[in-house]
N, CA and C atoms as an extended XYZ file, in Angstrom:
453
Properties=species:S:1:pos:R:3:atomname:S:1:resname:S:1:resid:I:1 pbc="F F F"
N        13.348       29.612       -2.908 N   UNK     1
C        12.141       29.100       -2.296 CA  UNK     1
C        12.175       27.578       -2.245 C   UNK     1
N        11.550       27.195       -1.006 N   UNK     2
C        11.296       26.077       -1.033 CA  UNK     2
C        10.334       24.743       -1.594 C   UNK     2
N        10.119       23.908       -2.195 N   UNK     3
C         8.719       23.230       -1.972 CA  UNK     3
C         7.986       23.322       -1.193 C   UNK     3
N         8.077       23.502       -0.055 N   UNK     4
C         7.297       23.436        1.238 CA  UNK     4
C         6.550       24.685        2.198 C   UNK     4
N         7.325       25.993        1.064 N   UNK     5
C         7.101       27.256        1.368 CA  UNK     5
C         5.422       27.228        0.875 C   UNK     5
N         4.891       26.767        0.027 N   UNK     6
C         3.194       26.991        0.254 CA  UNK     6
C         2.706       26.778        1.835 C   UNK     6
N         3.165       26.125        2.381 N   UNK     7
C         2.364       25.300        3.989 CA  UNK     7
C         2.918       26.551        4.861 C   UNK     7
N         3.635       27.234        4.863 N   UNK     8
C         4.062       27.996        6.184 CA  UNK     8
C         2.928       28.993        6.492 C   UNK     8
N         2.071       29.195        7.826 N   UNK     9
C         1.337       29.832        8.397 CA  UNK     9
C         0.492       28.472        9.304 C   UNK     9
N        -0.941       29.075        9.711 N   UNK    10
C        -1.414       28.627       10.325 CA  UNK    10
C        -2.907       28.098        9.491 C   UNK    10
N        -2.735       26.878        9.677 N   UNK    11
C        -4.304       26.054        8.690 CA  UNK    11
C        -4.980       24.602        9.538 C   UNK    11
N        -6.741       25.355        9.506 N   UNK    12
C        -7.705       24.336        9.859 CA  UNK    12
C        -7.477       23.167        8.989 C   UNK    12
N        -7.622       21.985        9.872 N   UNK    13
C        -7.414       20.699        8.904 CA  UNK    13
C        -8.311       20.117        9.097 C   UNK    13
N        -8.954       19.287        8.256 N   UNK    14
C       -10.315       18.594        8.179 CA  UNK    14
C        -9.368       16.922        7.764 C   UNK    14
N        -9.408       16.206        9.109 N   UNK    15
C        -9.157       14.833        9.235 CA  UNK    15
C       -10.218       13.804        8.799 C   UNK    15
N        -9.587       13.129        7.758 N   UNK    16
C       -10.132       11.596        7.665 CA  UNK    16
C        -9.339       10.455        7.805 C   UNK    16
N        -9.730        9.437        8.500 N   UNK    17
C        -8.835        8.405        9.138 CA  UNK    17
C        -9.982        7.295        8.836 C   UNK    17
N        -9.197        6.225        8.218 N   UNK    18
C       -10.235        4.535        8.366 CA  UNK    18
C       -10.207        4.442        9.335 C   UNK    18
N       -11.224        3.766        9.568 N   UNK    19
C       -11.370        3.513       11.621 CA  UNK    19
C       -10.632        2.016       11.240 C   UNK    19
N       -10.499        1.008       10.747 N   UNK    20
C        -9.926       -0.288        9.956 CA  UNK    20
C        -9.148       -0.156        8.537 C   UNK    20
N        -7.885       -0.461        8.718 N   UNK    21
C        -6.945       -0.740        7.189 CA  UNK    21
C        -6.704       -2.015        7.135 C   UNK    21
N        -6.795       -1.902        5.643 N   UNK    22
C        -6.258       -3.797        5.189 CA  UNK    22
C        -7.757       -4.196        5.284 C   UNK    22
N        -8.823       -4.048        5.526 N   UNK    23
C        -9.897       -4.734        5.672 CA  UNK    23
C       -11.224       -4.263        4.243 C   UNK    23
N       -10.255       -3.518        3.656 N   UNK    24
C       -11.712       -3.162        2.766 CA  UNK    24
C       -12.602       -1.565        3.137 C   UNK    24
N       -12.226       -1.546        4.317 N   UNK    25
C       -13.047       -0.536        4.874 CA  UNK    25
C       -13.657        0.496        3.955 C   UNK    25
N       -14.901        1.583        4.252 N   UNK    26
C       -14.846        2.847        3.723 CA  UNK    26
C       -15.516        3.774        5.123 C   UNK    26
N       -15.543        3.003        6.724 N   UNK    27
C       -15.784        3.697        7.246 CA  UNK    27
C       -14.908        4.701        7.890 C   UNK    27
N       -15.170        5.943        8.252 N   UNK    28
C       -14.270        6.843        8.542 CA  UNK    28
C       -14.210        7.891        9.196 C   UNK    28
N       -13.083        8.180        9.858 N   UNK    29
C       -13.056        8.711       11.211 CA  UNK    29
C       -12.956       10.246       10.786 C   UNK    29
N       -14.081       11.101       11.158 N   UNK    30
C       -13.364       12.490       10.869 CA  UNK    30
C       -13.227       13.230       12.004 C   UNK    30
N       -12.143       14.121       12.248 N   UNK    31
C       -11.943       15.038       13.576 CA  UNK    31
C       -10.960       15.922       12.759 C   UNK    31
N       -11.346       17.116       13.524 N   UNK    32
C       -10.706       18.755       13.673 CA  UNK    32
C        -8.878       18.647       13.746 C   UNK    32
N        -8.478       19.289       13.002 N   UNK    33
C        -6.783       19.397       13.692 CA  UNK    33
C        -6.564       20.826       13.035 C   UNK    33
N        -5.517       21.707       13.963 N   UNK    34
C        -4.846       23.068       13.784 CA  UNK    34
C        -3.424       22.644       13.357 C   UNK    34
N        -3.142       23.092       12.295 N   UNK    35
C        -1.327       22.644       12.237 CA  UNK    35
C        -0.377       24.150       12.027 C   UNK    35
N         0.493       24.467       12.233 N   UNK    36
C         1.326       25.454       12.009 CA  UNK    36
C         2.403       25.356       11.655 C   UNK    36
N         3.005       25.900       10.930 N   UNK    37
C         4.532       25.367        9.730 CA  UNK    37
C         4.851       26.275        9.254 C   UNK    37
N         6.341       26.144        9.607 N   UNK    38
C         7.726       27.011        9.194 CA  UNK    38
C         8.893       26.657        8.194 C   UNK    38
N         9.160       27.254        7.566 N   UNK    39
C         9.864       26.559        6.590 CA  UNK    39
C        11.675       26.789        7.635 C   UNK    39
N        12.510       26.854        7.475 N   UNK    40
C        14.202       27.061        7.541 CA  UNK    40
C        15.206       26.433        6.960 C   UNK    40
N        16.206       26.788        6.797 N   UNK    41
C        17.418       26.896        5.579 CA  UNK    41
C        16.766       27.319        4.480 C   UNK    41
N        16.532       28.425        4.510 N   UNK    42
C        15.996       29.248        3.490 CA  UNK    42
C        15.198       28.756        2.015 C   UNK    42
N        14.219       27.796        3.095 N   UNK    43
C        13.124       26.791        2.316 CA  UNK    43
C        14.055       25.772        1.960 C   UNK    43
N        15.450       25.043        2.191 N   UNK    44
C        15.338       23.568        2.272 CA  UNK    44
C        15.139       22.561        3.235 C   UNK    44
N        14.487       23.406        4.566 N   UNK    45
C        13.826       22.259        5.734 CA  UNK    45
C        12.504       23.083        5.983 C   UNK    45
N        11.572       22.410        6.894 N   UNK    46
C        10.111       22.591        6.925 CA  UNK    46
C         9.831       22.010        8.263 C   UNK    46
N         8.891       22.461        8.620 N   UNK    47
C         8.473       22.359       10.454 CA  UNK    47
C         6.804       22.118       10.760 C   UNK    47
N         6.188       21.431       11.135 N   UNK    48
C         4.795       21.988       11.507 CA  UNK    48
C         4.928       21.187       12.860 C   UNK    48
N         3.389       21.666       13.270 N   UNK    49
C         3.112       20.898       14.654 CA  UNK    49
C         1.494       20.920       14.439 C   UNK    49
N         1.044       19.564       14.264 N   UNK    50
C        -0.524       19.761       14.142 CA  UNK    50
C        -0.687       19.234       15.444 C   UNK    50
N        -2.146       20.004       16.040 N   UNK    51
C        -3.207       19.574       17.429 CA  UNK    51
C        -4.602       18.624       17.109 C   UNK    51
N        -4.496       18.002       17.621 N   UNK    52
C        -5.740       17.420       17.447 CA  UNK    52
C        -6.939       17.430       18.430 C   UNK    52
N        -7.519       18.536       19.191 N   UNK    53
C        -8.374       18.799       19.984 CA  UNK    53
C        -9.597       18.121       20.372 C   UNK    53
N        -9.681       17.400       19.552 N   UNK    54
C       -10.780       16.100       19.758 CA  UNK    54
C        -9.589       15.023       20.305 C   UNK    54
N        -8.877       14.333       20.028 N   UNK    55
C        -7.955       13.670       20.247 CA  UNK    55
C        -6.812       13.602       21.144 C   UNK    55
N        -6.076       12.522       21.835 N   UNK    56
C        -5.346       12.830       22.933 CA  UNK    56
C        -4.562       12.403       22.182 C   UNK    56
N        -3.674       13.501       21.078 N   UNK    57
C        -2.134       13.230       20.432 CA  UNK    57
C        -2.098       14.328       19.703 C   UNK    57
N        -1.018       14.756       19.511 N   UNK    58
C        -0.249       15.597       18.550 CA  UNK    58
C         0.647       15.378       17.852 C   UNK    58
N         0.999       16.082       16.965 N   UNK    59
C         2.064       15.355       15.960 CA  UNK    59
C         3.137       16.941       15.542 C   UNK    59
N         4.374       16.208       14.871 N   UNK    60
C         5.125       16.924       14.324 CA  UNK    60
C         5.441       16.498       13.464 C   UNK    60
N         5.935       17.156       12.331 N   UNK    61
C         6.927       16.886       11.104 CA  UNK    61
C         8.136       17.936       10.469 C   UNK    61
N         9.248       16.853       10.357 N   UNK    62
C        10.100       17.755        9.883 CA  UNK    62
C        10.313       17.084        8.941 C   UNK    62
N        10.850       18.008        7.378 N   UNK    63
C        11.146       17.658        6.303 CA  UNK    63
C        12.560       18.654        5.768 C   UNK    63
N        13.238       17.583        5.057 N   UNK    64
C        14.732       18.468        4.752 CA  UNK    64
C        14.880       17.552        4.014 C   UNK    64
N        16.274       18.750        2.768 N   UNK    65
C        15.507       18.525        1.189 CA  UNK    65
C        17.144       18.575        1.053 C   UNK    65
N        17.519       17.210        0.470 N   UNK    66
C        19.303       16.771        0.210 CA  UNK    66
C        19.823       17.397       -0.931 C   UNK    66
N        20.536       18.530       -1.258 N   UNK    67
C        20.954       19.522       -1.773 CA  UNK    67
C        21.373       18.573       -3.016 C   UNK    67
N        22.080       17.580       -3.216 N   UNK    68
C        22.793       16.505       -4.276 CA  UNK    68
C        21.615       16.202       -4.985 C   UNK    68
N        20.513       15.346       -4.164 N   UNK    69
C        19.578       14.456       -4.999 CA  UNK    69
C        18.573       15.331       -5.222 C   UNK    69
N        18.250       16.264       -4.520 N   UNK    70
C        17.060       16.999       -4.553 CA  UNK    70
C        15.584       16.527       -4.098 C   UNK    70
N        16.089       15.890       -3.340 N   UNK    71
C        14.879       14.760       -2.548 CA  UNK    71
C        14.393       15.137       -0.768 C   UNK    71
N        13.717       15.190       -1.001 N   UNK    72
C        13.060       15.477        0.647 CA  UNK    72
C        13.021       14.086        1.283 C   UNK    72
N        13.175       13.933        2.611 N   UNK    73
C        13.245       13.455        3.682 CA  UNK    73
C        12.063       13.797        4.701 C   UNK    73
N        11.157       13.200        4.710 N   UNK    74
C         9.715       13.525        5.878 CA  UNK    74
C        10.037       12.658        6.973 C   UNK    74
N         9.899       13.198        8.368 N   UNK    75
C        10.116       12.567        9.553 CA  UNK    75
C         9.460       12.838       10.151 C   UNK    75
N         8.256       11.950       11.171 N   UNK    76
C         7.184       12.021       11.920 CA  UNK    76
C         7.332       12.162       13.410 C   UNK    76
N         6.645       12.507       13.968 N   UNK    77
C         6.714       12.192       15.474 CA  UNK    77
C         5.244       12.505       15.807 C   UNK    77
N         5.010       11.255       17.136 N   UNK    78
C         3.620       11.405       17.461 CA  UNK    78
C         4.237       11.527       18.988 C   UNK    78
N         3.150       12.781       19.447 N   UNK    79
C         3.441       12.958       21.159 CA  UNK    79
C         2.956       11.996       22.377 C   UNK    79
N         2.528       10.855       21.275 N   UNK    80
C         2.127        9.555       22.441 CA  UNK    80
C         3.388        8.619       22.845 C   UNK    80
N         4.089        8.474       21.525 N   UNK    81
C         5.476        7.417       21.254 CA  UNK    81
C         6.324        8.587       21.580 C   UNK    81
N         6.940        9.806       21.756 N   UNK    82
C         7.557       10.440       21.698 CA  UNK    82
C         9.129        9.787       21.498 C   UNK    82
N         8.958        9.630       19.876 N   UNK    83
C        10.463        9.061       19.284 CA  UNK    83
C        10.398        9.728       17.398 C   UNK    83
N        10.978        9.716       17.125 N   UNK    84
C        11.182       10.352       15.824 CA  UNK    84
C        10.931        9.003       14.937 C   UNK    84
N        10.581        8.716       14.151 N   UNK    85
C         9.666        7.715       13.240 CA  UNK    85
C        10.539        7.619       12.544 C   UNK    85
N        10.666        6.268       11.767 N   UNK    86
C        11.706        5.558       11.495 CA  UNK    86
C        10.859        4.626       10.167 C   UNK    86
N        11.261        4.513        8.627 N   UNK    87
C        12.056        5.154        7.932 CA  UNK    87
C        11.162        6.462        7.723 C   UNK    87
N        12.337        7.360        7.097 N   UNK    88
C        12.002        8.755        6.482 CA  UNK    88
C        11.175        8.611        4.853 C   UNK    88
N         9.594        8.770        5.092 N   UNK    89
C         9.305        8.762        3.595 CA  UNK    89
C        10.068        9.872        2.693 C   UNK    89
N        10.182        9.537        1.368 N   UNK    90
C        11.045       10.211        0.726 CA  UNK    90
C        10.815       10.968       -0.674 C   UNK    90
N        11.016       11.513       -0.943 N   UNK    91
C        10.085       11.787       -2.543 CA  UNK    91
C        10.968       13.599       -2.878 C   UNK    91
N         9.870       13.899       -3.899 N   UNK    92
C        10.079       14.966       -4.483 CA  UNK    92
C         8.561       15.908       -5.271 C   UNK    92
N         8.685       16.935       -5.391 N   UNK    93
C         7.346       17.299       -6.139 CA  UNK    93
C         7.570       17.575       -7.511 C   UNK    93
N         6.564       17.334       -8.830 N   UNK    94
C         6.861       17.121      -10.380 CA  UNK    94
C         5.399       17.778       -9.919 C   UNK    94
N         5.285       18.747      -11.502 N   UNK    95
C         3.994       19.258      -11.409 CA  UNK    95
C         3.639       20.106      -10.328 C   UNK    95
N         3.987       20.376       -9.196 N   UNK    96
C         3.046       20.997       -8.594 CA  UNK    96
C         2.194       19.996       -7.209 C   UNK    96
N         2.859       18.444       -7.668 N   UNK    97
C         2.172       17.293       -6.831 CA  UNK    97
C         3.952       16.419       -6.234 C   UNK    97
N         3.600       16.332       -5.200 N   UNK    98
C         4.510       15.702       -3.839 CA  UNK    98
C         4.289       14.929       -3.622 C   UNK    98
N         5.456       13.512       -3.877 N   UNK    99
C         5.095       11.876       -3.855 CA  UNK    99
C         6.258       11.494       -2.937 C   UNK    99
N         6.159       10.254       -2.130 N   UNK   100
C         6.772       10.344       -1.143 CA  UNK   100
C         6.216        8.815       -0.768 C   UNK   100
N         7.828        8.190       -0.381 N   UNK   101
C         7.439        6.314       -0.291 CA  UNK   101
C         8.694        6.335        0.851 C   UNK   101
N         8.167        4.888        1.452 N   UNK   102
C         9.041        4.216        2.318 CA  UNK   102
C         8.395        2.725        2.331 C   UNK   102
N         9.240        2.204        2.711 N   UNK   103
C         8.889        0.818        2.911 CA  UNK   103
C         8.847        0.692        4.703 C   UNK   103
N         7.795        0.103        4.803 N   UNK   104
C         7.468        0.122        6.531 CA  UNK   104
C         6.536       -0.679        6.940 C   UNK   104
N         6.060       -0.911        8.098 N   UNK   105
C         5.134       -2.004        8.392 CA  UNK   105
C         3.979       -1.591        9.046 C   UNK   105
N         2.952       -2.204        9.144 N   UNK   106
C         1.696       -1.547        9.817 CA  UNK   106
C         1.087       -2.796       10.447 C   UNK   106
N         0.791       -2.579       11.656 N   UNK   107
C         0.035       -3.866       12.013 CA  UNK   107
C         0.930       -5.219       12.262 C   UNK   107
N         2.311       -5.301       11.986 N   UNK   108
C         2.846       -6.182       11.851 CA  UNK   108
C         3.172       -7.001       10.407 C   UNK   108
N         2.376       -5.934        9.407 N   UNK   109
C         2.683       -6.154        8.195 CA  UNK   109
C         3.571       -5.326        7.620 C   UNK   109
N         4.515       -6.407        6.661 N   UNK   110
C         5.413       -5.190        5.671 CA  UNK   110
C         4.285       -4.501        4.808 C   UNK   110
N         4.394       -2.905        4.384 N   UNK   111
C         3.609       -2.208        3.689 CA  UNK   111
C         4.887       -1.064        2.946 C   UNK   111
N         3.917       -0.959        1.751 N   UNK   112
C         4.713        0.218        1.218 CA  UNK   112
C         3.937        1.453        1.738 C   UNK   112
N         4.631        2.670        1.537 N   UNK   113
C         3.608        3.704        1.921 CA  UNK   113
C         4.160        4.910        1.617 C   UNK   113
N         2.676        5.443        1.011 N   UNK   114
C         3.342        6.581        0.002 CA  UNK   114
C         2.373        8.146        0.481 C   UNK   114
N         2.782        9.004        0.780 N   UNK   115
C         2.596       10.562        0.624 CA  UNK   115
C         1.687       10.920       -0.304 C   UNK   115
N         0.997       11.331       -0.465 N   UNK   116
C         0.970       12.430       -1.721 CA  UNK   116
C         0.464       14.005       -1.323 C   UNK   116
N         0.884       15.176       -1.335 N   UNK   117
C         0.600       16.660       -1.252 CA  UNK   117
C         0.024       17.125       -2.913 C   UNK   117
N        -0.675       17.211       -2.533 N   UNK   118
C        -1.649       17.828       -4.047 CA  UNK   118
C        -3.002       19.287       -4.230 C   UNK   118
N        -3.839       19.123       -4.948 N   UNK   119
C        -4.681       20.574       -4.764 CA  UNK   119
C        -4.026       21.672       -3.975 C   UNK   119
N        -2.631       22.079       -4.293 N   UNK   120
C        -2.309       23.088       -3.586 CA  UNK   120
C        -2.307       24.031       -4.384 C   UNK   120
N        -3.373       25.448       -3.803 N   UNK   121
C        -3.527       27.130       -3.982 CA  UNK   121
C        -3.382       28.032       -2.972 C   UNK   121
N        -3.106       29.216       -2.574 N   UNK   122
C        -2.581       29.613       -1.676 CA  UNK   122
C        -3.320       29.862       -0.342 C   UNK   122
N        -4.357       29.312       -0.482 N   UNK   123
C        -5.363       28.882        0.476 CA  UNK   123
C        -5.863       27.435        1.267 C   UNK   123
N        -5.305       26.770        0.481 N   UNK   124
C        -6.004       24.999        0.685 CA  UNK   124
C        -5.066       24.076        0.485 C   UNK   124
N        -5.267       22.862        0.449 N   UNK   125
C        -4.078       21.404        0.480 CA  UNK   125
C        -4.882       20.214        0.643 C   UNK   125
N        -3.748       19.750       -0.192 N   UNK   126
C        -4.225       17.996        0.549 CA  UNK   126
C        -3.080       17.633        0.705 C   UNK   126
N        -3.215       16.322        1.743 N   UNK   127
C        -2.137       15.428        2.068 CA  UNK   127
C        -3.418       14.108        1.861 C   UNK   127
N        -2.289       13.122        1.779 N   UNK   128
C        -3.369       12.121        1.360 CA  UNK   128
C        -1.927       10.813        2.187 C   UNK   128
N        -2.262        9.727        2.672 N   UNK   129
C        -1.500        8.352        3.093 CA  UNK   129
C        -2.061        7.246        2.133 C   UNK   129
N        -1.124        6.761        2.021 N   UNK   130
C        -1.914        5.294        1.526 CA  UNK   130
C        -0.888        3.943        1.865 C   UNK   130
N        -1.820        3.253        2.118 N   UNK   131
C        -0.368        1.453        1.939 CA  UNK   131
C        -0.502        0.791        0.825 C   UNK   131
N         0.342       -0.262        0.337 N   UNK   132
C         0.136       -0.713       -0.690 CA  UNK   132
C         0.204       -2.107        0.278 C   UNK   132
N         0.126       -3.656       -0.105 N   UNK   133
C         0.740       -4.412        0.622 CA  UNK   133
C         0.953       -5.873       -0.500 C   UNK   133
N         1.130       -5.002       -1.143 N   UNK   134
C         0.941       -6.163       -2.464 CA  UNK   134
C         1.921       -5.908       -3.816 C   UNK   134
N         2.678       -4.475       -3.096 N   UNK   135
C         3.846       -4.302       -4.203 CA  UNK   135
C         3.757       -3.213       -4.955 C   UNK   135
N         2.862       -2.368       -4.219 N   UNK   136
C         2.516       -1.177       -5.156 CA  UNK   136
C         1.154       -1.203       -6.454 C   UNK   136
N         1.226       -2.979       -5.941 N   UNK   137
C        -0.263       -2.946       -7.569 CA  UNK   137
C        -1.660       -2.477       -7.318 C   UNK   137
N        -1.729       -2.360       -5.957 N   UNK   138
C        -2.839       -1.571       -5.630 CA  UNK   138
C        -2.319       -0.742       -3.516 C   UNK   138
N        -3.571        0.345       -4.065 N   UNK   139
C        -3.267        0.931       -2.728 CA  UNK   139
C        -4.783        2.001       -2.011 C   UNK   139
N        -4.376        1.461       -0.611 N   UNK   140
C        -5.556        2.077        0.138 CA  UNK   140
C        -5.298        3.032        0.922 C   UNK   140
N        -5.692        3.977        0.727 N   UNK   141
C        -5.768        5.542        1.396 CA  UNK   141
C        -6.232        5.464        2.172 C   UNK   141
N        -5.984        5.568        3.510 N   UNK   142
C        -6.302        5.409        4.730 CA  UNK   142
C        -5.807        6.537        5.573 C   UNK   142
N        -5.698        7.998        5.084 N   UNK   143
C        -5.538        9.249        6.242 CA  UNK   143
C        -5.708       10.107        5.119 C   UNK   143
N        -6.496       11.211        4.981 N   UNK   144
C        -6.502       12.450        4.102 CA  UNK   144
C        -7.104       14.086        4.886 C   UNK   144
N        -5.972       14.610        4.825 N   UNK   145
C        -6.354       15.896        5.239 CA  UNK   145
C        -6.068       17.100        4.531 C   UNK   145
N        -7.297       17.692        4.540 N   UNK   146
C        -7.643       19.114        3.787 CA  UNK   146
C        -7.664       20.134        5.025 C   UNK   146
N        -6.342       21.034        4.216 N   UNK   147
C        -5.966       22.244        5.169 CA  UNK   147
C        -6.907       23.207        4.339 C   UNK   147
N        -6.857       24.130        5.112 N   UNK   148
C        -7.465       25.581        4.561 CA  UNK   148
C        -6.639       26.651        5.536 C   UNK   148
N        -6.166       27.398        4.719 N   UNK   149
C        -5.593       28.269        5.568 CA  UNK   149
C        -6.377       29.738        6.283 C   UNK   149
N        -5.731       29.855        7.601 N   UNK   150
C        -7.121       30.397        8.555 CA  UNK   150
C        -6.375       32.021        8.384 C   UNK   150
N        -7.250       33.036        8.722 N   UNK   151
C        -7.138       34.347        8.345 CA  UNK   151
C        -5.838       34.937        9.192 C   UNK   151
């Protein structure tokens, strides 16, 4: 089995997005998304495709898990840029919780930016984003979505 084998089926996602990062913000954007996810290589790669039906974009992710280090590889794609996202956040799950960093830029700023997959039961999830821009000594969560998985 895979790490990633909890997510495979079909789950309502309840989006939160800062409408502003880097600014302090706590206002926030919520909208509807459907995502669906497959695991393959017999749970060491992973697939979804979330919709965003309020929204004019969709997204994909693929994740594949380096047999040596034991480290996953997350790779994005948004159907507006249609290009595969560049670096691969990277991580592993301890506990039961999925951490996951890259160094990347936002806005024209260097940022760190880290994953986290957590509250997972065989019904529900979180994914959570955050940047750091200061070295990791502090960090702002700026995307969190709670799946629930649909009947």
């Amino acid at each position: 089995m895979g790490d990633f084998d909890f997510y495979v089926g079909t789950w309502q996602v309840t989006n939160r997005r800062l409408r502003e990062r880097h600014v302090g913000s706590d206002d926030w954007d919520e909208f509807p998304g459907i995502s669906v996810a497959h695991t393959f290589f017999d749970g060491a790669g992973s697939f979804d495709e979330i919709r965003f039906p309020t929204r004019d974009f969709a997204g994909a992710t693929v994740r594949i898990r380096d047999a040596e280090t034991d480290l996953w590889s997350i790779y994005w794609m948004n159907s507006q840029r249609g290009v595969l996202e560049q670096p691969p956040m990277v991580g592993r799950f301890v506990d039961g919780v999925g951490t996951f960093y890259a160094d990347d830029s936002d806005e024209g700023r260097p940022i760190r930016c880290r994953f986290i997959w957590s509250r997972i039961t065989p019904t529900s999830c979180r994914w959570e984003q955050a940047f750091s821009t200061d070295g990791e000594q502090t960090w702002e969560t700026n995307w969190i979505m709670d799946s629930v998985r649909t009947a």
